[in-house]
C-alpha positions in Angstrom: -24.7 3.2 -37.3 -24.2 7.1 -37.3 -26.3 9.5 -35.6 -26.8 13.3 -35.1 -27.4 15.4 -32.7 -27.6 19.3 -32.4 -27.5 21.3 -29.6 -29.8 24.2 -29.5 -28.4 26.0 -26.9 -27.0 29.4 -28.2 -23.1 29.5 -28.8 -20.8 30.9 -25.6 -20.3 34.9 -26.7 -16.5 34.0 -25.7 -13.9 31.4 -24.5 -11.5 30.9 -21.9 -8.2 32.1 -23.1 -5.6 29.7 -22.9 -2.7 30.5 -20.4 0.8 30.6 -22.0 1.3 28.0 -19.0 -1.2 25.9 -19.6 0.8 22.3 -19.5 0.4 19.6 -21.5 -2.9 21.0 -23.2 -0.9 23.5 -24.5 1.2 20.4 -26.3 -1.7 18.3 -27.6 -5.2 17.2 -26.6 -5.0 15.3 -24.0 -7.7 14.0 -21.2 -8.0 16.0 -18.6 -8.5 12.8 -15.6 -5.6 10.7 -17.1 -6.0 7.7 -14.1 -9.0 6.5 -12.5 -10.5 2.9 -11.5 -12.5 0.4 -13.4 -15.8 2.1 -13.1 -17.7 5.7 -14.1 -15.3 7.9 -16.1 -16.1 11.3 -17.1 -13.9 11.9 -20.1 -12.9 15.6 -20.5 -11.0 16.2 -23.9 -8.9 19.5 -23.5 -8.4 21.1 -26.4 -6.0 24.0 -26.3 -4.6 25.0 -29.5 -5.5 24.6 -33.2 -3.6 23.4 -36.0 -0.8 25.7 -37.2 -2.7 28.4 -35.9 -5.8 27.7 -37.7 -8.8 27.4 -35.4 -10.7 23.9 -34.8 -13.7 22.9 -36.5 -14.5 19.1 -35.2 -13.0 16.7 -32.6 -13.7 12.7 -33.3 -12.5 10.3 -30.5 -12.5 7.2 -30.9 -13.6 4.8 -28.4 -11.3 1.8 -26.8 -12.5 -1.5 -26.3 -14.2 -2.1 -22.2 -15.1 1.4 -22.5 -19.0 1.1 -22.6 -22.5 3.2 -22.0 -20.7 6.1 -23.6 -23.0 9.6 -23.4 -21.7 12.4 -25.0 -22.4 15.8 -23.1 -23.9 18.4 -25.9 -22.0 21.5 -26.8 -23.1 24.9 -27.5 -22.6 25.7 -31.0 -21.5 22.3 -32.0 -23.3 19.5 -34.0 -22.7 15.6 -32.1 -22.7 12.8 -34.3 -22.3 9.3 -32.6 -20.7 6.0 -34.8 -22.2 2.5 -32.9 -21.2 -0.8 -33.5 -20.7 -4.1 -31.4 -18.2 -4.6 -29.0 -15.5 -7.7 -29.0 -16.9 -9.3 -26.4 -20.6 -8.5 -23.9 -20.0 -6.6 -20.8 -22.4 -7.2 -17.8 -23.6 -4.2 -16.4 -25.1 -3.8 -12.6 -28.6 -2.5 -14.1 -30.1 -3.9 -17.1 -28.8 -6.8 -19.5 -24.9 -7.2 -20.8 -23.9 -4.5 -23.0 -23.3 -5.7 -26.6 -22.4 -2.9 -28.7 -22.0 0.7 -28.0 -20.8 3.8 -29.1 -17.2 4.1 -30.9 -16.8 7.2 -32.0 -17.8 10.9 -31.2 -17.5 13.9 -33.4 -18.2 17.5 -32.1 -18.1 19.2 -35.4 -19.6 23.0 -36.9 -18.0 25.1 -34.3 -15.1 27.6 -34.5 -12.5 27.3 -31.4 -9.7 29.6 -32.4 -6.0 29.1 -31.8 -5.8 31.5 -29.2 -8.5 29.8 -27.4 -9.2 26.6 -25.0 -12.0 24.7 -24.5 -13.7 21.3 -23.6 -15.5 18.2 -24.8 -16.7 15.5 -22.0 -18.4 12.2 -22.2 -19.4 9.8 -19.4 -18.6 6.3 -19.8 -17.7 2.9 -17.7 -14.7 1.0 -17.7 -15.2 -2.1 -17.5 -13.0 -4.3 -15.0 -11.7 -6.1 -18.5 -9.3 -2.7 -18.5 -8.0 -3.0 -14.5 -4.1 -2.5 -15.1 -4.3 -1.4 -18.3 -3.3 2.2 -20.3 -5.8 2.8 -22.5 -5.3 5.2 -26.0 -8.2 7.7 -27.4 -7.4 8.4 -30.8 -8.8 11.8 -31.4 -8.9 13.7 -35.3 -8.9 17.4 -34.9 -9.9 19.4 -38.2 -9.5 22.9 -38.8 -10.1 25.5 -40.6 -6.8 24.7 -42.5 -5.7 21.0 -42.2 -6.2 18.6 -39.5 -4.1 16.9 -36.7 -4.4 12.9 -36.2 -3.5 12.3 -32.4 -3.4 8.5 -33.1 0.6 7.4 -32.7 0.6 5.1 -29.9 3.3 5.7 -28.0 6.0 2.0 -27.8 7.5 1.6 -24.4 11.1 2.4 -24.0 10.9 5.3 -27.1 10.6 8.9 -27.1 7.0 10.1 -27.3 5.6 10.6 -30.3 4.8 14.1 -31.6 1.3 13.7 -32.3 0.1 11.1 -29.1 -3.3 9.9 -28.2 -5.4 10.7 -25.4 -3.7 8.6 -22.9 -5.8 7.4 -19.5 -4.5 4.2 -17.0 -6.6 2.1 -15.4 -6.0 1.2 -11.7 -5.6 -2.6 -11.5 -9.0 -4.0 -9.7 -8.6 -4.3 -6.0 -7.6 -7.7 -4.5 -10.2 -10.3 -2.6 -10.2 -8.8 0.9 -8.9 -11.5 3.7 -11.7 -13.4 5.3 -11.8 -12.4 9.4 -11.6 -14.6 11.6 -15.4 -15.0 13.7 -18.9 -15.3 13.3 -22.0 -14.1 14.9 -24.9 -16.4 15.6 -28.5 -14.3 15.6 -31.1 -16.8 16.7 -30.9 -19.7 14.3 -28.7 -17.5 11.9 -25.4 -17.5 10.8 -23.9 -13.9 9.2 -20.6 -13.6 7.6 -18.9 -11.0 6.3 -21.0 -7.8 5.1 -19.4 -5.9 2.4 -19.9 -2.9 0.3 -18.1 -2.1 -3.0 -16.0 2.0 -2.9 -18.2 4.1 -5.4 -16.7 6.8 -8.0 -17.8 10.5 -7.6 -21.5 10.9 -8.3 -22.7 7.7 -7.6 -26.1 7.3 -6.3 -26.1 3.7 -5.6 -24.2 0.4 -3.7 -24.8 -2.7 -3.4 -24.8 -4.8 -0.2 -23.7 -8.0 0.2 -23.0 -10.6 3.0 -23.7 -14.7 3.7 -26.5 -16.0 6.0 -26.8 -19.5 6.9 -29.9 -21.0 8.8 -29.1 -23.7 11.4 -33.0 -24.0 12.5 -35.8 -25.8 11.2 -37.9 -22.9 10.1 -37.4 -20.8 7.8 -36.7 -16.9 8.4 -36.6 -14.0 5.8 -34.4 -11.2 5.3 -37.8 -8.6 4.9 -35.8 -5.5 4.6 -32.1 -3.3 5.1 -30.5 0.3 5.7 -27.5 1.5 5.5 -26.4 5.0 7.5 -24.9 6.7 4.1 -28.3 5.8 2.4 -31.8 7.4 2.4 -33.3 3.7 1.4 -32.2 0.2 1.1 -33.9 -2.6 -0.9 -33.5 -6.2 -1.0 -32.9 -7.2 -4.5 -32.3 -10.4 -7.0 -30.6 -10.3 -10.2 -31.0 -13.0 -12.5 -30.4 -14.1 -16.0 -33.0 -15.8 -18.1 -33.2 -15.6 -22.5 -30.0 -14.4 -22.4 -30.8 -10.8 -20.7 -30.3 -9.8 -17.6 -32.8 -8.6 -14.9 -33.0 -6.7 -11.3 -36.1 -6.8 -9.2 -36.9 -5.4 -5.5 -37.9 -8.7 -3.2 -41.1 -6.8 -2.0 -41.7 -9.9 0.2 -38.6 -10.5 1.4 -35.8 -13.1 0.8 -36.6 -16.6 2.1 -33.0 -18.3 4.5 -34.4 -22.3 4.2 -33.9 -24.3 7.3 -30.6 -25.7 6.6 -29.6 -23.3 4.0 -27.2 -20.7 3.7 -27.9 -18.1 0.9 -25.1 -15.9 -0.5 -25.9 -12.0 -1.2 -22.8 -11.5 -3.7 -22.6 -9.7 -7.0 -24.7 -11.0 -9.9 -27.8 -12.3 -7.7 -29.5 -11.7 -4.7 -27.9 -8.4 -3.3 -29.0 -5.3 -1.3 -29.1 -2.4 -3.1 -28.7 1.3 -0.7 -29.8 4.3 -2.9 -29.6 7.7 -3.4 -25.8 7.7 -1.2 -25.4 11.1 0.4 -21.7 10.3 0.2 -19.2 8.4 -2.1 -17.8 5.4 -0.7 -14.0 5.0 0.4 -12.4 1.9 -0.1 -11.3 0.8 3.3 -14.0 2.8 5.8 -16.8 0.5 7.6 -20.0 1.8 7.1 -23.1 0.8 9.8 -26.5 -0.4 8.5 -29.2 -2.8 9.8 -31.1 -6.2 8.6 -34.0 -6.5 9.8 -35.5 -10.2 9.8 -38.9 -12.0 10.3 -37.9 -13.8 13.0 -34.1 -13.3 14.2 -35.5 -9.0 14.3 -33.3 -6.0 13.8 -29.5 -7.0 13.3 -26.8 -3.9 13.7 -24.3 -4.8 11.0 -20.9 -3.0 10.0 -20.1 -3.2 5.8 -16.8 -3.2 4.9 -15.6 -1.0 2.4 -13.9 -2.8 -0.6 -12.5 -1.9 -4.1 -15.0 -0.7 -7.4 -13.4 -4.3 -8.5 -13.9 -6.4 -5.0 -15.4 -9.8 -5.5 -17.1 -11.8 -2.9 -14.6 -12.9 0.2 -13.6 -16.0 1.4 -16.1 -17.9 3.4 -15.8 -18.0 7.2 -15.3 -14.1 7.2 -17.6 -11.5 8.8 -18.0 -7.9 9.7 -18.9 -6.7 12.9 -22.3 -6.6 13.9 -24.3 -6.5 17.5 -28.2 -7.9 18.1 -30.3 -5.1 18.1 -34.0 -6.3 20.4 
């Protein structure tokens, strides 16, 4: 499915000249972040020449595979047109239901970039943690005035480059299982191991909260409510999957601990979730928050800091946390 947008904002009276030393732009178009971690990507396509000294007309990049939730950012002067279609496999996302289809190409076309000229052309995405490790290849068409340019020739390991390459960007393997530590705490008839917070890419106004809580008593307790010292509001949250689509709701009443019980906060279910983050999160910092429970009260908790990839850790592991009265 194709479909077009056209920005009404009025076209730039000029553009930034392109420096005789402008790199690798100055070579082909290339992305201008050419690393980053499974996660939000801003894709920044910079365009820095035209072909054979004719000036551009359209850019179309096409979309790898466990790129998803692809936005295109609108262009002064240019006309967007989006190509959708389903992906190889369904993604899960951490709002909403598992992504099955997407965008897979992106054309800015009806503008006039000149040879002697550079410019732009951005799109957010996520990569998914199917791409951890991987070097992923954005074909991208440029037509001008006079002839085109198809930067599509994948470049083979061990070989020269190829003159006309793709947009190249690596993806950071997916950060290992963190080792468990070696205590618990007891709070009243609660057991808490390990809190733990996933490192957040630029921008991001959210994190989840996760930890394991075991109730040795014989009445039940409820995790009512959380907050976390880098977040104007926490919220206890499940997520759940029912009909095939995926769901996220606040636990206005709390989360129930049974007698006997231990529930796990862990990706994909229950979880806390600490919003609007006045600060992106570092893999490796410990970050303070508190719990705050019907009957075991205020808890002082550390989170640790883990990869955008981290999965649960190993049971028995905690962070460090102190009774709060």
């Amino acid at each position: 499915m194709t479909q077009t947008f056209v920005s009404r904002a009025r076209p730039l009276a000029v553009a930034a000249l392109v420096s005789l030393t402008a790199g690798s732009a100055s070579a082909h178009v290339v992305l201008a972040q050419k690393e980053a971690q499974p996660g939000s990507y801003q894709g920044t396509l910079k365009v820095g020449h035209g072909c054979d000294g004719s000036a551009t007309t359209a850019i179309k990049v096409t979309i790898p595979e466990g790129v998803v939730g692809v936005k295109p950012q609108p262009k002064a002067g240019w006309t967007i047109a989006i190509e959708t279609g389903p992906y190889a496999k369904a993604y899960p996302m951490m709002h909403g239901k598992p992504a099955t289809e997407g965008v897979k190409t992106i054309t800015w076309s009806g503008g006039n970039l000149p040879d002697a000229y550079y410019d732009e052309f951005v799109f957010v995405s996520t990569l998914t943690p199917d791409v951890a490790g991987q070097t992923l290849y954005f074909p991208v068409l440029q037509t001008c005035e006079k002839g085109s340019t198809n930067w599509a020739e994948t470049p083979v390991a061990g070989q020269p480059v190829p003159p006309r390459p793709p947009a190249i960007l690596k993806v950071a393997q997916a950060a290992a299982s963190a080792p468990a530590a070696s205590a618990q705490v007891k709070v009243g008839d609660l057991v808490l191991d390990a809190p733990w917070t996933r490192a957040t890419p630029g921008g991001a106004k959210v994190a989840g909260g996760f930890l394991k809580i075991t109730n040795t008593g014989s009445a039940p307790d409820k995790l009512l409510s959380a907050s976390f010292e880098r977040a104007a509001k926490g919220e206890v949250h499940e997520m759940s999957m029912a009909n095939g689509v995926m769901t996220m709701r606040e636990l206005a009443g709390g989360l129930e601990i049974a007698p006997g019980k231990t529930v796990e906060l862990a990706p994909g279910g229950y979880h806390l979730m600490f919003m609007d983050l006045k600060q992106p999160l570092k893999e490796g910092e410990k970050v303070k928050g508190t719990l705050v429970f019907e009957k075991a009260g205020k808890v002082d908790v550390t989170f640790d800091v883990r990869g955008i990839g981290a999965t649960a850790p190993a049971a028995g592991g905690m962070g460090n946390m102190g009774h709060q009265h």
